[in-house]
C-alpha positions as CSV (number, residue, x, y, z in Angstrom):
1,X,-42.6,-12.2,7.4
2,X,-39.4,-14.1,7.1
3,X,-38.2,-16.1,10.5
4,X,-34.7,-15.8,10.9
5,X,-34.4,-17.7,13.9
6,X,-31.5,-20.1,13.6
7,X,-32.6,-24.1,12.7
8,X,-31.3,-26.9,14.1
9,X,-32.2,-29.4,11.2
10,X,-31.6,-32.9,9.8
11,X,-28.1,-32.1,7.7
12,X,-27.3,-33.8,4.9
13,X,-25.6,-38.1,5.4
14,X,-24.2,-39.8,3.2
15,X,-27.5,-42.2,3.0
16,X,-29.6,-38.9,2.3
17,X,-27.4,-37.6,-0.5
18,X,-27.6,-41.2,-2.4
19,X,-31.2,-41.2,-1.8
20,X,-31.9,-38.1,-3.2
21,X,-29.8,-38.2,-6.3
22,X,-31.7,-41.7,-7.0
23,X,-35.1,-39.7,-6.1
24,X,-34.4,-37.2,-8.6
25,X,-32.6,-39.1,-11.2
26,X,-29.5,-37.3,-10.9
27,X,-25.9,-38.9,-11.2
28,X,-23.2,-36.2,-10.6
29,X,-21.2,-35.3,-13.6
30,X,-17.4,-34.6,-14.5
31,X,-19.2,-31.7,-17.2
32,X,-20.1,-29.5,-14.0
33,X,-17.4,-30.4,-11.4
34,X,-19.6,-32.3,-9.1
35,X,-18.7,-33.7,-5.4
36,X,-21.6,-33.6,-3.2
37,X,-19.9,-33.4,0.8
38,X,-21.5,-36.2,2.7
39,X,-20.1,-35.2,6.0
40,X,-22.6,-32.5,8.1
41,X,-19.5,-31.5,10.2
42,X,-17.9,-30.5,6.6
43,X,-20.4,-28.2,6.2
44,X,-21.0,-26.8,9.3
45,X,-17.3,-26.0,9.8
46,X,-17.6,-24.1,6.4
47,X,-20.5,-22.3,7.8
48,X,-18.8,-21.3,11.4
49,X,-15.5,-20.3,9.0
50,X,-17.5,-18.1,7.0
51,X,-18.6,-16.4,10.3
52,X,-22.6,-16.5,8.6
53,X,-25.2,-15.4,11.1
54,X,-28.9,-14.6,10.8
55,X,-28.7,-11.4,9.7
56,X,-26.4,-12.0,6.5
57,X,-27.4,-12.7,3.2
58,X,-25.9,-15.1,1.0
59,X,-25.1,-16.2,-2.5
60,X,-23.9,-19.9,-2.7
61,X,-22.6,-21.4,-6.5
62,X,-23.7,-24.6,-7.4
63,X,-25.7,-25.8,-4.6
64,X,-25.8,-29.3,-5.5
65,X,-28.0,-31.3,-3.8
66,X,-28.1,-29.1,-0.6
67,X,-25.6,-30.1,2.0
68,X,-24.4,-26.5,2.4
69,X,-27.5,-24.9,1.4
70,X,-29.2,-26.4,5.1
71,X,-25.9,-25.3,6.9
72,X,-26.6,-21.9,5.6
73,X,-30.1,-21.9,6.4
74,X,-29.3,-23.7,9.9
75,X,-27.6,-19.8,11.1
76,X,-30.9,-18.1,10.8
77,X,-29.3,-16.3,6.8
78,X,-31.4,-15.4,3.5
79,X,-29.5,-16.8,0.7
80,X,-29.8,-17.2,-2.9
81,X,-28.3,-20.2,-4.6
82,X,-27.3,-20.1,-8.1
83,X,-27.3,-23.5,-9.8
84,X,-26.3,-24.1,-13.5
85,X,-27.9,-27.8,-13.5
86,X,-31.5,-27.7,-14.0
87,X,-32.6,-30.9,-12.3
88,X,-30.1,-29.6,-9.1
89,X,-31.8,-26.4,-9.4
90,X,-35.5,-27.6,-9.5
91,X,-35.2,-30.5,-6.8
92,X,-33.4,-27.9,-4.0
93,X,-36.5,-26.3,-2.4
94,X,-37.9,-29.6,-2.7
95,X,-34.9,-30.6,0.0
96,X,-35.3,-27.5,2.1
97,X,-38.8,-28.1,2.5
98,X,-38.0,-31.6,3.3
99,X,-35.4,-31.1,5.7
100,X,-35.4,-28.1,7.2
101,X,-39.2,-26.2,6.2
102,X,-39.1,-23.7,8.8
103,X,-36.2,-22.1,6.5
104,X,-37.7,-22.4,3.3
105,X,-39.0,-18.6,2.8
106,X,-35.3,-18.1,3.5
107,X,-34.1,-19.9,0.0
108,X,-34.6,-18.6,-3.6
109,X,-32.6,-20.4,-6.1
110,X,-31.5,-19.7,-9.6
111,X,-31.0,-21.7,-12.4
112,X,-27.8,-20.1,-14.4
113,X,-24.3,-20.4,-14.9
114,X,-22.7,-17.9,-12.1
115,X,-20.7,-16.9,-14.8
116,X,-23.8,-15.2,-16.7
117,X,-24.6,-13.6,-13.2
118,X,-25.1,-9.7,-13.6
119,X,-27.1,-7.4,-10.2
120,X,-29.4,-6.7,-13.4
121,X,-30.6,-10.3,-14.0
122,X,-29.9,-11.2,-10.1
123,X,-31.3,-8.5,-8.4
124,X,-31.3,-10.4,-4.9
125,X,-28.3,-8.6,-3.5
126,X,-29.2,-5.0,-5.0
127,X,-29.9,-3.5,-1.9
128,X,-28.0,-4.9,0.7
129,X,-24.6,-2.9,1.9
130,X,-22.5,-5.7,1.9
131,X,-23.0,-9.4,1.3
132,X,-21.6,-12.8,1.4
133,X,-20.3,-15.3,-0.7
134,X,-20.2,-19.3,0.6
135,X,-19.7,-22.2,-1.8
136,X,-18.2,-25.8,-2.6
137,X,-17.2,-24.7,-6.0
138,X,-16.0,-26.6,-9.0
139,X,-12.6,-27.0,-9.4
140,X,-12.3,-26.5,-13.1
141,X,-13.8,-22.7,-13.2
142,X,-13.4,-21.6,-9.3
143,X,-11.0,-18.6,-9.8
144,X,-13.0,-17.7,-12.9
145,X,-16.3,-17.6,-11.1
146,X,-14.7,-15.5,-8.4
147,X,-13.0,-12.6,-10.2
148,X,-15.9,-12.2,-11.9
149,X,-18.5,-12.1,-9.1
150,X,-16.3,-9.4,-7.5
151,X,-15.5,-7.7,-10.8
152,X,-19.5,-7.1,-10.9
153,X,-20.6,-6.9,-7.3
154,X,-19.1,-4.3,-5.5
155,X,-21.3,-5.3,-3.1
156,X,-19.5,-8.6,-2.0
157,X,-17.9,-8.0,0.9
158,X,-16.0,-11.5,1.6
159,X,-16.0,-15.1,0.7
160,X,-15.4,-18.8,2.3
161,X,-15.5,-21.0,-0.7
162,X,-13.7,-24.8,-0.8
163,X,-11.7,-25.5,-4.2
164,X,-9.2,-28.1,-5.2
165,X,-6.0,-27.6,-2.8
166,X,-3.7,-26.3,-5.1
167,X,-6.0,-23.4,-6.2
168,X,-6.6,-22.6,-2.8
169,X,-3.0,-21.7,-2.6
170,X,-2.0,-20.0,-5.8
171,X,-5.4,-17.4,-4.8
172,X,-3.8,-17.0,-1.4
173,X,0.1,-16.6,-2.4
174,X,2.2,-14.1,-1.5
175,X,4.5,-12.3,-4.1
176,X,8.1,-14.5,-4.4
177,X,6.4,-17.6,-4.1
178,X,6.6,-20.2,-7.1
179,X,3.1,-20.7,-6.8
180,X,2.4,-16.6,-7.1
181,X,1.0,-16.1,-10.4
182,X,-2.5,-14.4,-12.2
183,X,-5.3,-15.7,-9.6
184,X,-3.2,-14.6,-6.7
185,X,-2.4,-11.0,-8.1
186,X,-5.7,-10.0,-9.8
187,X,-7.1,-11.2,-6.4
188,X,-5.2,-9.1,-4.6
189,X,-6.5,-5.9,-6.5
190,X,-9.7,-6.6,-4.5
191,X,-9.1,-7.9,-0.9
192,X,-7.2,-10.5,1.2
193,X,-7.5,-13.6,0.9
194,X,-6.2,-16.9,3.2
195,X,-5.9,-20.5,3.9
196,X,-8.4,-21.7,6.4
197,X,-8.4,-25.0,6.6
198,X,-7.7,-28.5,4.1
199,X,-10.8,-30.5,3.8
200,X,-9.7,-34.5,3.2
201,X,-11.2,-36.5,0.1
202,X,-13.1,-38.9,1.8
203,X,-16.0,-36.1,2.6
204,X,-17.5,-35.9,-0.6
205,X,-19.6,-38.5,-3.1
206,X,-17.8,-39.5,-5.8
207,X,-14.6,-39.1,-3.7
208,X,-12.2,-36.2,-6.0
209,X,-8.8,-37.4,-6.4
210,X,-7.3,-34.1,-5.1
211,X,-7.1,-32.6,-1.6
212,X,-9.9,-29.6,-1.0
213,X,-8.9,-26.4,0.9
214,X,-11.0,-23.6,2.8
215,X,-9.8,-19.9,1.1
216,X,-11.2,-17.0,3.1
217,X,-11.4,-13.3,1.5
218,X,-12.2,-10.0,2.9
219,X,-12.7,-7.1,0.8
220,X,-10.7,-3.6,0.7
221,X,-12.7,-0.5,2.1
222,X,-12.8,1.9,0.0
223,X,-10.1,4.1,2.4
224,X,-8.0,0.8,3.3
225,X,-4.5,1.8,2.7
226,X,-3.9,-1.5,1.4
227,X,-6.0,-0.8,-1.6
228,X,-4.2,-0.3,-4.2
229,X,-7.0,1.3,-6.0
230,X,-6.9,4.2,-3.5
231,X,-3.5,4.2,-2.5
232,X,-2.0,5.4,-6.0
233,X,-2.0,9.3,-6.7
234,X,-3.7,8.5,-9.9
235,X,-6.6,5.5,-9.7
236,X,-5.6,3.0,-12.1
237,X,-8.2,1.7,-14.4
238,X,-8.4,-2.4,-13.8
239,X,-8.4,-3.5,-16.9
240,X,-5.0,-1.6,-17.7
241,X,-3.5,-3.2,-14.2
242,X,-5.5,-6.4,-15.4
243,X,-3.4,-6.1,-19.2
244,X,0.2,-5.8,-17.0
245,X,-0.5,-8.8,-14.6
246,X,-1.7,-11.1,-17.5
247,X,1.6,-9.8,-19.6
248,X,4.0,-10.0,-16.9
249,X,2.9,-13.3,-16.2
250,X,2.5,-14.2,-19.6
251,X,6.1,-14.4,-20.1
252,X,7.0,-15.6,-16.4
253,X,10.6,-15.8,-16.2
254,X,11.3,-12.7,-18.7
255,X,12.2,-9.5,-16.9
256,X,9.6,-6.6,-16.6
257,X,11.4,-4.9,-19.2
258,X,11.3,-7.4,-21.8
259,X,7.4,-8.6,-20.7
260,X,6.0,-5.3,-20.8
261,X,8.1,-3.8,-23.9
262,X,5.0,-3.2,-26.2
263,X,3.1,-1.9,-23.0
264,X,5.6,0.1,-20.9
265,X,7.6,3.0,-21.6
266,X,10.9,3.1,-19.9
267,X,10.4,6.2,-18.0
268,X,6.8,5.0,-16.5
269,X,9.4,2.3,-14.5
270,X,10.9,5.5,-13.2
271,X,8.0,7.1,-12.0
272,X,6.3,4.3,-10.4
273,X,9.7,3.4,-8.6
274,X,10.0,-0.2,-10.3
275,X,13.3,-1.9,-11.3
276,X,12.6,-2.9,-14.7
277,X,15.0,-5.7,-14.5
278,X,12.4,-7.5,-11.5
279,X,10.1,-10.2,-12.6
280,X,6.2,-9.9,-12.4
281,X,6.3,-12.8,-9.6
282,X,7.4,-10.6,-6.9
283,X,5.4,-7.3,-7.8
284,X,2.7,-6.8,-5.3
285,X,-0.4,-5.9,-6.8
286,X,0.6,-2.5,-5.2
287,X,3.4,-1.9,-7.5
288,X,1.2,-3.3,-10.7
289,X,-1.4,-0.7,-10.2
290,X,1.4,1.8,-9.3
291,X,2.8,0.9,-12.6
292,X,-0.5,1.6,-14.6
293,X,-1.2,4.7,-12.9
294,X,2.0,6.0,-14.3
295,X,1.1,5.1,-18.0
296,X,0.9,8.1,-20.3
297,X,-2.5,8.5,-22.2
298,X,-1.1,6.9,-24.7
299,X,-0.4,3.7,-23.6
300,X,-3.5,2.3,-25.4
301,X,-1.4,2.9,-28.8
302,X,1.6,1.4,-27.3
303,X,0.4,-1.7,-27.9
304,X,0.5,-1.4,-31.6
305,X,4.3,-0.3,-31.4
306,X,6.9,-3.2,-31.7
């Protein structure tokens, strides 16, 4: 039986992360992103953000060598950590077991790329009403690896996840804001999503040469007025919303009429409401999905037209 009594264990120092990357012959690499935080307060503090407690179950990307991982465990949680660096991947129970072994029925890691990761061939979260994700996550493919975890887990309820400073604030802009743009909008279309926090360089090993943030997200309920799947008289199908974010943004400082020309009749403006002379940057994701809904069936074959 699984003991989900909360741990007070030995966190992760900077003395312990050197000493098990030289243990397991592992340097980290620009290829996957890595930064291994060297600071136990760092990852406790992402822990108490996330609000994780012994009942949840969660999904961490890219692991590393395990600072979060024991804060995870610490709460009392069941997680799964998916880690696309074999050698990362095989020596993490070894430092569970090490550190913390009371928690290590707690810990089942996977070696994949989280963007290969389906419920089919990660069944772990299959059952559970809601669950959570918590992650340090590399820079380079963080809003990628987020829109599609949500895309294919309707199951995953909210995030805490630390990324590079300037992403954390394009996911968490508001529409009218320069930094407004793709991540924030198609973001939007799931949940809410805010800045928690700024985490300084000097916490992780190799030091970045960027500032890290804390983004939290909450997703919609299904009857949340704010979603805009539910609030339009006709659901909109994603991927059409998806096709008029990624054109109106295409073409940034062009006009809705003249971005969405191939994809947008004139009188679907009309019915969703929507001054065709705006830009995309300050269309909530409201108004996007408003927009699709009041495509014609035809829309597919507008594309063609020009």
């Amino acid at each position: 039986m699984t003991d989900n009594t909360p741990s007070t264990g030995h966190l992760l120092g900077a003395a312990d992360i050197r000493r098990i990357a030289a243990d397991a012959g592992v340097s980290p690499t620009k290829k996957f992103g890595q930064n291994f935080v060297i600071d136990p307060g760092t990852v406790r503090r992402i822990v108490r953000e996330a609000g994780v407690t012994g009942t949840d179950h969660v999904m961490e990307v890219g692991p590393g060598l395990g600072s979060l991982t024991l804060a995870i465990l610490e709460t009392g949680a069941s997680m799964t950590a998916v880690e696309i660096d074999p050698p990362l991947a095989e020596r993490l129970p070894s430092t569970v077991a090490e550190f913390m072994p009371e928690a290590a029925d707690r810990l089942r890691v996977v070696n994949r790329d989280a963007l290969t990761v389906t419920p089919q061939n990660v069944p772990d979260f299959n059952d559970d009403a809601s669950f959570t994700l918590v992650a340090n996550l590399p820079y380079n493919v963080a809003t990628p690896i987020l829109l599609t975890l949500l895309e294919r887990f309707d199951n995953l309820g909210s995030f805490l996840v630390m990324v590079q400073k300037e992403v954390a604030d394009r996911l968490a802009a508001k529409p009218g804001s320069k930094i407004y743009g793709t991540p924030s909008v198609k973001l939007a279309w799931y949940g809410t999503a805010e800045r928690v926090g700024t985490i300084g360089r000097n916490v992780f090993w190799p030091a970045p040469n960027v500032d890290s943030a804390l983004v939290k997200f909450t997703r919609y309920t299904a009857n949340d007025p704010a979603n805009p799947a539910a609030a339009a008289e006709h659901t909109p199908d994603r991927e059409q919303v998806f096709k008029l974010i990624d054109a109106a943004f295409g073409q940034r400082r062009k006009t809705l009429h003249a971005a969405l020309k191939h994809l947008v009749p004139a009188e679907a403006f009309e019915t969703a409401g929507i001054d065709p002379t705006r830009r995309g940057e300050t269309l909530t994701i409201g108004e996007f999905a408003a927009l699709a809904a009041a495509l014609p069936n035809n829309a597919e074959g507008a594309t063609e037209r020009a």
